[in-house]
C-alpha positions in Angstrom: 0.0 0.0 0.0 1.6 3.2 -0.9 1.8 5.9 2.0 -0.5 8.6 0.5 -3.1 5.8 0.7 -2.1 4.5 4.7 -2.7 8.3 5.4 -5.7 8.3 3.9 -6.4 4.5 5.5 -6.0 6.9 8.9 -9.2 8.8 8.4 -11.6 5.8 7.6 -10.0 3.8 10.8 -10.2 7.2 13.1 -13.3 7.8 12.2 -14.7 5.4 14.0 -12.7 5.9 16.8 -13.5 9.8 17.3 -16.9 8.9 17.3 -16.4 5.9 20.2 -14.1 8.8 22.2 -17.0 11.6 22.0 -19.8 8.9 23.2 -18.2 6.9 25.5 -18.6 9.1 28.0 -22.1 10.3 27.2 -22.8 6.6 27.5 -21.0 5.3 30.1 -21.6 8.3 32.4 -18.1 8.3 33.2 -16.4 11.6 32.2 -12.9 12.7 32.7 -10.8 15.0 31.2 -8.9 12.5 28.8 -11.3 12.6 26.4 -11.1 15.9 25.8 -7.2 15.9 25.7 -7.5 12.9 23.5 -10.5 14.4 21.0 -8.6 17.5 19.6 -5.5 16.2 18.8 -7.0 13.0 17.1 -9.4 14.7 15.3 -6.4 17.8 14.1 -4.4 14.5 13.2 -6.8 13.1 11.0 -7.8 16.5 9.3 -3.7 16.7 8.6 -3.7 13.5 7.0 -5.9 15.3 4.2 -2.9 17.0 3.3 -0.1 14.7 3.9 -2.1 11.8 1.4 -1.7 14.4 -1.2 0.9 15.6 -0.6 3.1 13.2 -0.7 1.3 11.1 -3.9 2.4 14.1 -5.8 5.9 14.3 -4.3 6.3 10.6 -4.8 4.8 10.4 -8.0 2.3 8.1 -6.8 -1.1 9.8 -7.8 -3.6 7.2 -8.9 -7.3 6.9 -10.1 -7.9 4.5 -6.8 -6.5 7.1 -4.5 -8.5 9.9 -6.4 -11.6 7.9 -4.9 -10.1 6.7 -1.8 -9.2 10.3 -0.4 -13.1 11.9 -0.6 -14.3 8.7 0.4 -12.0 9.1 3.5 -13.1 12.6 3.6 -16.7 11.8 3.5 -16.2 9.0 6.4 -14.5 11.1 8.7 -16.7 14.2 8.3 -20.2 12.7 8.5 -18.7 11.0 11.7 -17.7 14.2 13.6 -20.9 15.9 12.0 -23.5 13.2 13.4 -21.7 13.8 16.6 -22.9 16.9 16.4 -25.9 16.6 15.3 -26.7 14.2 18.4 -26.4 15.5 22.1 -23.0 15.2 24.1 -22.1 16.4 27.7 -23.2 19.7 27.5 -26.6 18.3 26.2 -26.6 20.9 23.1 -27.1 19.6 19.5 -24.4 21.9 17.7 -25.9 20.7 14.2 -29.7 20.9 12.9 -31.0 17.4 11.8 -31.7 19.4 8.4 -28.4 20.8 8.2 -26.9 16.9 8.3 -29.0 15.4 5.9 -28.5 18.1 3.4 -24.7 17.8 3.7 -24.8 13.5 3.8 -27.0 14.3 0.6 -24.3 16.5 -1.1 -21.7 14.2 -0.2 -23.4 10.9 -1.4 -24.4 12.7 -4.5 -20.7 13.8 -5.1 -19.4 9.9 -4.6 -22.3 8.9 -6.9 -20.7 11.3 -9.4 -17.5 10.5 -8.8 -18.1 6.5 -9.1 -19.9 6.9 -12.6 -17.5 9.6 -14.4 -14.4 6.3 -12.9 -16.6 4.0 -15.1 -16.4 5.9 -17.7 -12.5 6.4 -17.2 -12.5 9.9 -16.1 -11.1 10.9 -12.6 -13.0 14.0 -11.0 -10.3 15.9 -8.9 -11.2 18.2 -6.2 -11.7 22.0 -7.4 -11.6 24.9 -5.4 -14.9 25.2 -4.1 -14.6 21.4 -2.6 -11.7 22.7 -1.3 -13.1 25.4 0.3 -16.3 22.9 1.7 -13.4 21.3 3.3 -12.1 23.9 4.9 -15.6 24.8 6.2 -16.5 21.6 7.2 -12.7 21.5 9.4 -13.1 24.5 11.0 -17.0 24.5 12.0 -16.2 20.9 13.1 -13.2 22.5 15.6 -15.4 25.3 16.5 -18.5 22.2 17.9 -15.8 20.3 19.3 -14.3 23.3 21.2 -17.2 24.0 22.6 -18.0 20.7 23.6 -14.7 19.8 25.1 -15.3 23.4 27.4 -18.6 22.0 28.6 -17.2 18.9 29.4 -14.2 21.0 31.3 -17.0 22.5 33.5 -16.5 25.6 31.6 -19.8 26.8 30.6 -20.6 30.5 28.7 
């Protein structure tokens, strides 16, 4: 497996593992501090693995029509996860994210891998444009902004 593609590997296996670290507690009842000081930096790890996969498939040479799907794929996995953990309620008991608002983005995003999926059958390879880009960088920092506030009412610090 060729490194830009293990970094992208990274976001569809912490996915899953963000989304166990923000429950757990809800669930369990048993809050400490750890999962706050273990939340932000997985979650700023995996967002930084967005860039590494690319960057270092170009610097390697090593771009390919499997990692052109791989890496929104990724991206969609790791997104809708920290969304629908916004969306439902955490510590604080707020929902940061409107049901509405998460539907309509799992639409956009299923509609765009649709896309994707049919031009690769045809042979063509969609590559991400500036305005995904810029989704991206939306989705990263609205994400930090709900976990911030999350991780401050599960510090006892409340507005």
């Amino acid at each position: 497996m060729k490194l830009s593609d293990r970094f992208t590997l990274c976001r569809v296996i912490g996915a899953p593992v963000f989304f166990l670290s923000y429950f757990i507690p809800v669930w369990t009842g048993c809050f400490s501090y750890a999962s706050v000081f273990f939340m932000i930096p997985l979650i700023a790890f995996l967002e930084f693995t967005d860039f590494l996969d690319g960057f270092f498939a170009r610097k390697n040479n090593q771009v390919s029509d499997f990692g052109k799907l791989f890496d929104p794929f990724a991206d969609v996995i790791l997104h809708l996860t920290t969304f629908s953990c916004f969306m439902l309620r955490g510590i604080s008991g707020v929902a940061y994210l409107p049901s509405i608002i998460f539907v309509l983005i799992m639409y956009r995003e299923f509609s765009m891998n649709f896309i994707r999926m049919i031009a690769a059958k045809k042979g063509i390879a969609i590559a991400a444009r500036k305005g995904g880009k810029l989704k991206t960088v939306l989705y990263v920092v609205s994400g930090f902004f709900a976990l911030a506030v999350e991780c401050c009412a599960r510090m006892g610090i409340r507005h």
